[in-house]
N, C-alpha and C positions, 0 to 999 in steps of 0.2 A: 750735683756731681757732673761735671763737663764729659762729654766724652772723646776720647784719644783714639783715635784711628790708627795708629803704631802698635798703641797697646792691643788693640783689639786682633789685630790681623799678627802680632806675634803669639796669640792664641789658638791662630788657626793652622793645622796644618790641610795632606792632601786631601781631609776628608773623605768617609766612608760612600760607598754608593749603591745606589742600590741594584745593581748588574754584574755586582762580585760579589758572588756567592756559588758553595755549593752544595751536596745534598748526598747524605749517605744512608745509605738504606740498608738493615740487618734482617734479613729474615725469622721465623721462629727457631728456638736453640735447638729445639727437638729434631730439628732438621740438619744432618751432625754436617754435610757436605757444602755445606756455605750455598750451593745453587741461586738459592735466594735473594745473596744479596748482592749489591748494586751500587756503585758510585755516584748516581743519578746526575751523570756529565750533560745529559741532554735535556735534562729538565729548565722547563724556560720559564718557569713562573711558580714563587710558592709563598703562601704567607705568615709570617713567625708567629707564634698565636701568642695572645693577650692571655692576661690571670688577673681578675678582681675579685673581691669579697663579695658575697650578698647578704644584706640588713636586714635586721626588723626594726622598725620604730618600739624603743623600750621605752619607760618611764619610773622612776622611783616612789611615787605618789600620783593617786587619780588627777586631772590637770593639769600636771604639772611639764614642763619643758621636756619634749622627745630624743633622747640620744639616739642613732644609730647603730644598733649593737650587730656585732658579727653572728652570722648563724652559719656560714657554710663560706667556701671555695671556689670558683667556675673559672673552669681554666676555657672559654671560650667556646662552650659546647661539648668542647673534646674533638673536633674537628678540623683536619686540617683539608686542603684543595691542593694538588698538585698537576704541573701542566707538562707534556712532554713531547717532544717533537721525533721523529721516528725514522729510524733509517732504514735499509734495506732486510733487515733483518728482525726487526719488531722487536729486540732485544728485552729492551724495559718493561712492554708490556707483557712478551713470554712470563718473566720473571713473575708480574706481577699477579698475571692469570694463572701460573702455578699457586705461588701461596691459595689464592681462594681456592681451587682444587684441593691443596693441602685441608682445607677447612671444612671441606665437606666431602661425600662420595654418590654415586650415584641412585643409592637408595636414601638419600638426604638426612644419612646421619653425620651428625656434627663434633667434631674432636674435643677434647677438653682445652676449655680457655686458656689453662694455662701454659697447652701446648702449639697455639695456634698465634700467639701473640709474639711482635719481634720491639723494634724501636727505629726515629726515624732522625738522622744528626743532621741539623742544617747549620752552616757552617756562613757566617759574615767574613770576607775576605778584605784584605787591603788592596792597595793598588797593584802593591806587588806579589799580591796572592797568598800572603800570609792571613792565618785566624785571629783575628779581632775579636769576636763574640760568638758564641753556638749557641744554640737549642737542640736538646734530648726531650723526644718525645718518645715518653718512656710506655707501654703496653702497648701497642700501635700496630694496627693490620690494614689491610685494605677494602673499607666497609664498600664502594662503589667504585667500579670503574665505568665513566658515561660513554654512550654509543658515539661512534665516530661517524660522520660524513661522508661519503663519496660523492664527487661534485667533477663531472665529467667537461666541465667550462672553467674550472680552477686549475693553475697549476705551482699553487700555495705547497706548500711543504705539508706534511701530516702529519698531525698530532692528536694525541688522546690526553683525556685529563681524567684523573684521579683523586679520592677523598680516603684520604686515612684517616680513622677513629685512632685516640687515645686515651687515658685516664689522665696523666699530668704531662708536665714537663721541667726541666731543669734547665738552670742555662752556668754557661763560665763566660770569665772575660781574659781573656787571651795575654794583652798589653797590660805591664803595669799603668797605672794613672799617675799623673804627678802635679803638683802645685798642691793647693791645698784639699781636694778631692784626694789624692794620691796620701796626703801625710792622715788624714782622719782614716783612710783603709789601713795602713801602716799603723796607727793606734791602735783601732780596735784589734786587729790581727795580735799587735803587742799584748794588748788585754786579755783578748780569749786565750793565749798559748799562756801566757801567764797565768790566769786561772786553771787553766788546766794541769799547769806543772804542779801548784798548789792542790789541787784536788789529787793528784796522783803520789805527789810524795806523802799526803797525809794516809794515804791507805796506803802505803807500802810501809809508814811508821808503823799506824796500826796494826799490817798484818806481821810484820818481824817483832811487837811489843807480843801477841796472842803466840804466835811462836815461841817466842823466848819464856813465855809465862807457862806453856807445856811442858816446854824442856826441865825450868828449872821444877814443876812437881813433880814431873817423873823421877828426875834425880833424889830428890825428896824422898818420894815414896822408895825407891830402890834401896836410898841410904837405911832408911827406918826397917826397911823387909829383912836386909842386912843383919 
């Protein structure tokens, strides 16, 4: 197969990058006043986390040729890093050093998990600042914030950086696709809504059939009581 430089390059457009993006941060819900949360405009650095499976070597028979079979999930530790640069007002990190206050109190007891946990949406941008792709990272707090610096021969900007814990994550895709990636999503879409309608009109026969099979023995019985 030759290859066509036309073809290829009318495949390409402005391409994604990786400098547009941003980063939105929700607090825990138990916290009714939003305080918490954050647009994370100043954040300079953060990374989408991966999800692989982990194996066991299985076997059907002693000797025989090893599959790898699924045992478990890992969505990358559970760990994400985030980088943040700081203005005159420590915004991000006030924000962030509430939550962990929220987490704890002075005599170091500790709130319940499932009041203490929020979610963290990073968002892939286009060139013109539309969403292309997100990640929800869904249970998510702020397990460390690392010590900063002072450096009295720098006159660098200041930043602190951050490690949110989570359980998973979710993602969307923003753009539809199109050629033949686009028509296979556009199938399957067709497919699953299509089975769905099929599943749904089938129990909606069934429950008007169980319905109608009460009605008419009641009438039954009525007539007979009669």
């Amino acid at each position: 197969m030759s290859f066509n430089i036309n073809r290829f390059m009318a495949n390409i457009d402005n391409m994604a990058r990786p400098n547009n993006f941003n980063v939105n941060i929700f607090g825990p819900s138990a916290i009714a006043d939003g305080s918490i949360n954050s647009r994370g405009i100043r954040c300079t650095n953060i990374t989408m986390p991966g999800r692989s499976f982990t194996t066991s070597p299985h076997s059907e028979y002693h000797g025989g040729p090893k599959a790898n079979r699924i045992t478990g999930i890992d969505y990358e530790g559970g760990l994400v890093q985030m980088t943040f640069i700081c203005d005159t007002t420590f915004e991000d990190k006030q924000k962030i050093e509430l939550w962990q206050q929220y987490i704890f109190d002075n005599s170091y007891y500790y709130e319940y998990y499932d009041d203490i946990i929020g979610e963290v949406e990073i968002e892939q941008l286009a060139h013109d600042g539309t969403v292309i792709y997100s990640v929800r990272l869904q249970e998510a707090y702020p397990q460390a914030i690392q010590a900063q610096t002072l450096d009295a021969s720098s006159t660098a900007i200041q930043t602190f950086t951050c490690s949110f814990a989570f359980r998973r994550w979710n993602s969307s895709f923003e753009n539809s696709p199109t050629g033949l990636l686009g028509g296979l999503f556009k199938k399957f879409s067709r497919k699953l809504n299509s089975r769905v309608d099929r599943k749904l009109n089938k129990a909606t026969n069934k429950l008007s059939t169980k319905i109608s099979d009460k009605i008419n023995e009641k009438l039954k019985k009525s007539i007979e009581e009669f």
